[in-house]
C-alpha beads as a LAMMPS data file, in Angstrom:
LAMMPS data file: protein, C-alpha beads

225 atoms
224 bonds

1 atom types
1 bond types

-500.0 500.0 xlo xhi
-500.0 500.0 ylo yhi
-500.0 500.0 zlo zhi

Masses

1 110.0

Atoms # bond

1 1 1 0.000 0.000 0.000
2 1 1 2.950 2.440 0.837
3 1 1 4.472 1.637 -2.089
4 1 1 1.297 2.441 -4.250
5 1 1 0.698 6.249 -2.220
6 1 1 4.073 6.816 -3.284
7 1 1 3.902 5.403 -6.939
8 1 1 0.757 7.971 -7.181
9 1 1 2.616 10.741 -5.220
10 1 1 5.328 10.678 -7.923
11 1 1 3.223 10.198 -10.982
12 1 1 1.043 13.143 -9.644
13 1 1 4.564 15.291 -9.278
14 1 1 5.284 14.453 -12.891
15 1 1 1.857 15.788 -14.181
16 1 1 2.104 19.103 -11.900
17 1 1 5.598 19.579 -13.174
18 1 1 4.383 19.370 -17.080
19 1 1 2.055 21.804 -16.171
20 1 1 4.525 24.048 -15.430
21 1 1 7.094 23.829 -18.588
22 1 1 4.881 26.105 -21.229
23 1 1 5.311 29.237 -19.734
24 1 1 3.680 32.518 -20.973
25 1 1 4.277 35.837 -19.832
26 1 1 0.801 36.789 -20.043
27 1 1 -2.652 35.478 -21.235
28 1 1 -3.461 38.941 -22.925
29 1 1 -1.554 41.498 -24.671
30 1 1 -3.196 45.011 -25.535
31 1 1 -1.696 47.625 -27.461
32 1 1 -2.580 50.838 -29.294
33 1 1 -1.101 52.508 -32.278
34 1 1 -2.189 54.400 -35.358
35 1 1 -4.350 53.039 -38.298
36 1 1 -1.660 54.291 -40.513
37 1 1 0.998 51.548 -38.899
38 1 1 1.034 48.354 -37.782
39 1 1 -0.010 47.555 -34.141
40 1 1 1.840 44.175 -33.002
41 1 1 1.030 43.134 -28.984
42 1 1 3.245 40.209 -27.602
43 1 1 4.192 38.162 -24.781
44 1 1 6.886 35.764 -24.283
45 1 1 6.810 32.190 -24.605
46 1 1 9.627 30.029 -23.080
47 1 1 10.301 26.596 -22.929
48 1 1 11.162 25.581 -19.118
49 1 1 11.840 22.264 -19.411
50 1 1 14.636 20.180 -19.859
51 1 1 13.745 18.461 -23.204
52 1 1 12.845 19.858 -26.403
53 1 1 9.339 20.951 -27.268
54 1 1 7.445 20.903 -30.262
55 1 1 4.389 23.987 -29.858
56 1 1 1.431 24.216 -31.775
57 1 1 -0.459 27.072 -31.987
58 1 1 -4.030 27.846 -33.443
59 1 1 -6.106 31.155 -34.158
60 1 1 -9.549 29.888 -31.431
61 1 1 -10.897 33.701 -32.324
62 1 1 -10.802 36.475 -34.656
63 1 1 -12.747 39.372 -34.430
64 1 1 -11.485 42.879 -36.260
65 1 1 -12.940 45.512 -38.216
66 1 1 -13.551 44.872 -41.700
67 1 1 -10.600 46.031 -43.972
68 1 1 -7.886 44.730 -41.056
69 1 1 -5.716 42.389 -41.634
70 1 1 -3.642 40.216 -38.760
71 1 1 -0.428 38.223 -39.173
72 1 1 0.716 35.639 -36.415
73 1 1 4.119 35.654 -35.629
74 1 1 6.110 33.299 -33.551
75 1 1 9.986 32.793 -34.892
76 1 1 8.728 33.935 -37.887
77 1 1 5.785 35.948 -39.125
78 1 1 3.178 33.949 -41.298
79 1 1 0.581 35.287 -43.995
80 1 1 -3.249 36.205 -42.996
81 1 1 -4.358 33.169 -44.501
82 1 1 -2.215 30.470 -41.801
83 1 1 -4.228 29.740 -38.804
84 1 1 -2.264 27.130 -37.079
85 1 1 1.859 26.280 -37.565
86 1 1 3.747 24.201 -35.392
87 1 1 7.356 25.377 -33.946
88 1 1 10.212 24.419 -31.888
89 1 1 11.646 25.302 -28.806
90 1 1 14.821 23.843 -27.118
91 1 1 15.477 23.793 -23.587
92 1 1 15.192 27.189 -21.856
93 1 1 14.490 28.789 -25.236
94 1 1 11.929 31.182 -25.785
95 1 1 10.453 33.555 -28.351
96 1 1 10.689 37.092 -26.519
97 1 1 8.125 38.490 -29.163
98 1 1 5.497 35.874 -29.922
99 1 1 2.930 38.576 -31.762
100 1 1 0.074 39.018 -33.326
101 1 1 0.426 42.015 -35.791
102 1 1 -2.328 43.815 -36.589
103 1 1 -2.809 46.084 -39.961
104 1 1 -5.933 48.569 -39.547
105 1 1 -4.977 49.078 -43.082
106 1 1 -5.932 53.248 -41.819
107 1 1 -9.297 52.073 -40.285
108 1 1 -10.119 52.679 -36.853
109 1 1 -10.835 50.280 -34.525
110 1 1 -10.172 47.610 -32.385
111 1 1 -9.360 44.265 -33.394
112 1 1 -9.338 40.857 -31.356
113 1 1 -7.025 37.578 -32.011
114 1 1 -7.196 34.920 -29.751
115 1 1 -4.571 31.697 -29.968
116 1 1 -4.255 28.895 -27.979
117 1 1 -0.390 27.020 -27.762
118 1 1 -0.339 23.529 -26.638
119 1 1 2.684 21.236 -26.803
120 1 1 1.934 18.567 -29.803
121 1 1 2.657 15.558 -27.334
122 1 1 1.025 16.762 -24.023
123 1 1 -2.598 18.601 -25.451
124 1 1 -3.393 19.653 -21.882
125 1 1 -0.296 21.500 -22.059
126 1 1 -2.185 24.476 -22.884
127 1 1 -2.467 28.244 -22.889
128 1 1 -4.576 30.810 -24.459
129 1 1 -3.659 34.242 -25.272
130 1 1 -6.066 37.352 -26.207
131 1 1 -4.365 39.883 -28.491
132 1 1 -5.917 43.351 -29.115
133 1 1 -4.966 46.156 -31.229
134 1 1 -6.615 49.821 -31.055
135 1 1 -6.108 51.965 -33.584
136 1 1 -6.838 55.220 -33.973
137 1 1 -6.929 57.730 -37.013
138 1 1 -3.070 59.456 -37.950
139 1 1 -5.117 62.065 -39.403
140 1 1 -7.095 63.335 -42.587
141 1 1 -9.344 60.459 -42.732
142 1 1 -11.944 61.372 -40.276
143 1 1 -14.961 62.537 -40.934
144 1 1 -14.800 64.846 -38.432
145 1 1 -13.978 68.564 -38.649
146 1 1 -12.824 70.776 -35.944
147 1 1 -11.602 70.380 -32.959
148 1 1 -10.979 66.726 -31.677
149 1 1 -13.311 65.527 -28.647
150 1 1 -11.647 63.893 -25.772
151 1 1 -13.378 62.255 -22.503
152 1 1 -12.390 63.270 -19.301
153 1 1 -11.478 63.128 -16.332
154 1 1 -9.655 60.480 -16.725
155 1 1 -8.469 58.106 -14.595
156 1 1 -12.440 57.808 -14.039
157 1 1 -14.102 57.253 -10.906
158 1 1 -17.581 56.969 -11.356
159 1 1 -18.124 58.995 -14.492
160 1 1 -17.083 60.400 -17.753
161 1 1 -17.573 63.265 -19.379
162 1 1 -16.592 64.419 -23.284
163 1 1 -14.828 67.403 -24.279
164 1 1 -15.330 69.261 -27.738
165 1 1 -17.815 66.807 -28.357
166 1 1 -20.498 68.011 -30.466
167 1 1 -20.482 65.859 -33.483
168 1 1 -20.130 62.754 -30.935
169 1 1 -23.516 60.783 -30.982
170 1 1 -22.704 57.332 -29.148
171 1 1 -19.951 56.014 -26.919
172 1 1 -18.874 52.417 -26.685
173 1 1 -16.717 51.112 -24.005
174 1 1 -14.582 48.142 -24.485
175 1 1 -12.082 46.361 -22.311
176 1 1 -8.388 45.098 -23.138
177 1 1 -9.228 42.118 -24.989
178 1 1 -12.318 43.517 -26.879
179 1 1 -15.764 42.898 -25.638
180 1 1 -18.129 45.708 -25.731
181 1 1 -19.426 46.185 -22.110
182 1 1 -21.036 49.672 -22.117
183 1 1 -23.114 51.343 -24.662
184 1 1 -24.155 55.213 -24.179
185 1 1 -26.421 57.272 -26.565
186 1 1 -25.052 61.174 -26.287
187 1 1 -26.893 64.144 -26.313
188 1 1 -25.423 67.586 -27.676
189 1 1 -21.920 66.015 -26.453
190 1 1 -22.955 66.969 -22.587
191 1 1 -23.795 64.990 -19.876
192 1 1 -22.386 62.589 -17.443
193 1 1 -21.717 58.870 -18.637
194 1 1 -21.803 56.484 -15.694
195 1 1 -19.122 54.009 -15.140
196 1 1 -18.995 53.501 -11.321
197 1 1 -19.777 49.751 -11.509
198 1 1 -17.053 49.187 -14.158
199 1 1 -13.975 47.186 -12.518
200 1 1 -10.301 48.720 -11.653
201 1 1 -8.382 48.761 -15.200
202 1 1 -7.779 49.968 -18.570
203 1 1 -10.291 50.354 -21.373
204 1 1 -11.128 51.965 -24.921
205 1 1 -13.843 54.058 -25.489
206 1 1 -15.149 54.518 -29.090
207 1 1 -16.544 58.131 -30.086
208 1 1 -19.014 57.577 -32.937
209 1 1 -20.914 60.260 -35.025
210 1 1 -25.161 59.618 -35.946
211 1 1 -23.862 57.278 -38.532
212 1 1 -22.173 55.048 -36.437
213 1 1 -18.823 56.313 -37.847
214 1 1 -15.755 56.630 -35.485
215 1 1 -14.389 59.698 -34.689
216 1 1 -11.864 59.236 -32.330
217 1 1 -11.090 56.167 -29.846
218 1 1 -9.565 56.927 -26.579
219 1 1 -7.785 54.642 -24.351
220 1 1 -8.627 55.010 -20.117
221 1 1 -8.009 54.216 -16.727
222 1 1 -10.763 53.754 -14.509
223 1 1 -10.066 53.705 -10.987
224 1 1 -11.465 52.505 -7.852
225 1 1 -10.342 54.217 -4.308

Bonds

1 1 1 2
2 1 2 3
3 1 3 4
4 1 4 5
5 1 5 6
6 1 6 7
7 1 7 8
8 1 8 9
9 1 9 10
10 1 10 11
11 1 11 12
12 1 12 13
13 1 13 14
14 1 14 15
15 1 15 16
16 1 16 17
17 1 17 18
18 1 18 19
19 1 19 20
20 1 20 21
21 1 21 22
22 1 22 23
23 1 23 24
24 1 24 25
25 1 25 26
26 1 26 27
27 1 27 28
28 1 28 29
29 1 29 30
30 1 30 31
31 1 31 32
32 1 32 33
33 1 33 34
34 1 34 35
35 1 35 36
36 1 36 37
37 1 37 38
38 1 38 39
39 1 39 40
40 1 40 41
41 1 41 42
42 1 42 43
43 1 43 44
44 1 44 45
45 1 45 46
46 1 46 47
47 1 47 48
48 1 48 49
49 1 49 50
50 1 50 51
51 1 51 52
52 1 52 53
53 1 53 54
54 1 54 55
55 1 55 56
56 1 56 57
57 1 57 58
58 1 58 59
59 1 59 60
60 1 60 61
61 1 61 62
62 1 62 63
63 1 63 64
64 1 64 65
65 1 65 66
66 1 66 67
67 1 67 68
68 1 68 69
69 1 69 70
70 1 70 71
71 1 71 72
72 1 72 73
73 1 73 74
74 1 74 75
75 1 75 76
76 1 76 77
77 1 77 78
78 1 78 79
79 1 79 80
80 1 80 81
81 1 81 82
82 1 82 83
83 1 83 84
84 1 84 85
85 1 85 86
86 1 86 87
87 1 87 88
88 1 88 89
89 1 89 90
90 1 90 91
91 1 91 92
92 1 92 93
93 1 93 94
94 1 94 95
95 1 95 96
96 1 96 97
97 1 97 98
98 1 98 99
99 1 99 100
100 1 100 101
101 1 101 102
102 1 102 103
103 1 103 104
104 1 104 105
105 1 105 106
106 1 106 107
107 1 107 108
108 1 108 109
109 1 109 110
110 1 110 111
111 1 111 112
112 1 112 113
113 1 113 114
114 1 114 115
115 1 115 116
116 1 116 117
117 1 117 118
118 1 118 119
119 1 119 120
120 1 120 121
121 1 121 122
122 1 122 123
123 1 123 124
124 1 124 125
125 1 125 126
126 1 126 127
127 1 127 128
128 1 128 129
129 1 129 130
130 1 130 131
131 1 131 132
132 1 132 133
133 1 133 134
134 1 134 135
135 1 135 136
136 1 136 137
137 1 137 138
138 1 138 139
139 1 139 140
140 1 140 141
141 1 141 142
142 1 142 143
143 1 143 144
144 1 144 145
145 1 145 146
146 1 146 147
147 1 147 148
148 1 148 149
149 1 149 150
150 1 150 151
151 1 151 152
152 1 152 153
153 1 153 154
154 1 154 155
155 1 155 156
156 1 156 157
157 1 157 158
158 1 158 159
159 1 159 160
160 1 160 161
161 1 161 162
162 1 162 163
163 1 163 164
164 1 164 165
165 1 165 166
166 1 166 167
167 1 167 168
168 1 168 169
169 1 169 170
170 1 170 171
171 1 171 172
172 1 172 173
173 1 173 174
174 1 174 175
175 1 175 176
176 1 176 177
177 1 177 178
178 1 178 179
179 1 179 180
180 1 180 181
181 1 181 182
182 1 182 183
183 1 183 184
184 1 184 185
185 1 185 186
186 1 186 187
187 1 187 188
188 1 188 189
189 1 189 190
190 1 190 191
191 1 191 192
192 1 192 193
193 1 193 194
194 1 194 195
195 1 195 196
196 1 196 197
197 1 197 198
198 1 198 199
199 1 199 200
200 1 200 201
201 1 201 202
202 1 202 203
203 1 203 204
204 1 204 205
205 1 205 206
206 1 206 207
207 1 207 208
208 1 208 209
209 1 209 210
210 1 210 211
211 1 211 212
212 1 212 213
213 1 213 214
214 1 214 215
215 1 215 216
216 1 216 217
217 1 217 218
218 1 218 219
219 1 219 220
220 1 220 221
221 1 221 222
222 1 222 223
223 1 223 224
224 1 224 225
């Protein structure tokens, strides 16, 4: 009997520690950028074991604005039409910059990529990242004229307000990996926008015109005391 509690001690110590050799820096990876440029978040992917690992990743979501285009990239960066590629990593090794890389393709917006990476021999291996890219209008493509509205204050507490906002007709709240969680209708660009329930962190707020057209998108913190 001793001999079988230890048997299952040490096969239980094996699985735990194959757990642990895929490691990620992070399960999401936000930036923002210009719609003129190319907007790439990453996170790093090492290999701690001491044998040699053979990764496999696949796209699980994609969600951008239509016109965007997204590349993965792990030692190398692939076309838009590759959705899962399989790649090595040696002991210790890692790939400092495994990307996404978004092209707005000068669209605003905010695009989504999610990928999972699993080692080929040990499926439960596994970790999913969320990649999002925000981009925002380098300028002479908006359709709006004068001056350019801004919310405030920000870092929020419980509201938000928008400055120069005239022309803006709807605000749409999203958080770092891209789900819409707060939908406001504007009137005359005044009033108070609540966001008191909304949790510690950072998010993007769209700023659209009657059509539905974005004007600007603003990246902020709200904070809690």
């Amino acid at each position: 009997m001793k001999k079988t509690i230890l048997l299952s001690l040490f096969l239980l110590f094996n699985v735990l520690a194959q757990a642990q050799q895929l490691l990620v820096s992070s399960t999401y990876a936000a930036q923002q950028g210009r719609s003129s440029e190319e907007i790439s978040p990453s996170v790093l992917v090492k290999n701690s074991s001491t044998r040699t690992m053979e990764l496999r990743w696949e796209r699980v979501r994609n969600n951008m604005p239509q016109g965007w285009d997204a590349v993965v990239c792990d030692k190398q960066c692939y076309n838009t039409l590759v959705d899962s590629k399989i790649f090595t990593l040696a002991p210790g090794e890692s790939v400092s910059d495994f990307r996404v890389l978004f092209r707005p393709n000068g669209i605003e917006g905010i695009g989504n990529v999610e990928i999972k990476i699993y080692e080929v021999r040990n499926p439960s291996n596994t970790v999913t990242v969320a990649f999002s890219g925000s981009a925002q209008q380098s300028g002479g493509n908006s359709s709006f004229s004068g001056s350019a509205p801004s919310i405030y204050p920000n870092p929020a507490v419980d509201h938000i307000q928008i400055q120069d906002g005239s022309e803006v007709k709807f605000l749409e709240i999203y958080n770092v990996v891209g789900r819409k969680i707060e939908d406001f209708t504007v009137n005359n660009g005044t009033g108070k926008y609540d966001v008191s329930e909304l949790p510690r962190g950072m998010y993007m707020v769209r700023m659209l015109d009657r059509n539905r057209n974005i004007i600007r998108t603003q990246r902020i913190s709200k904070y809690n005391p």
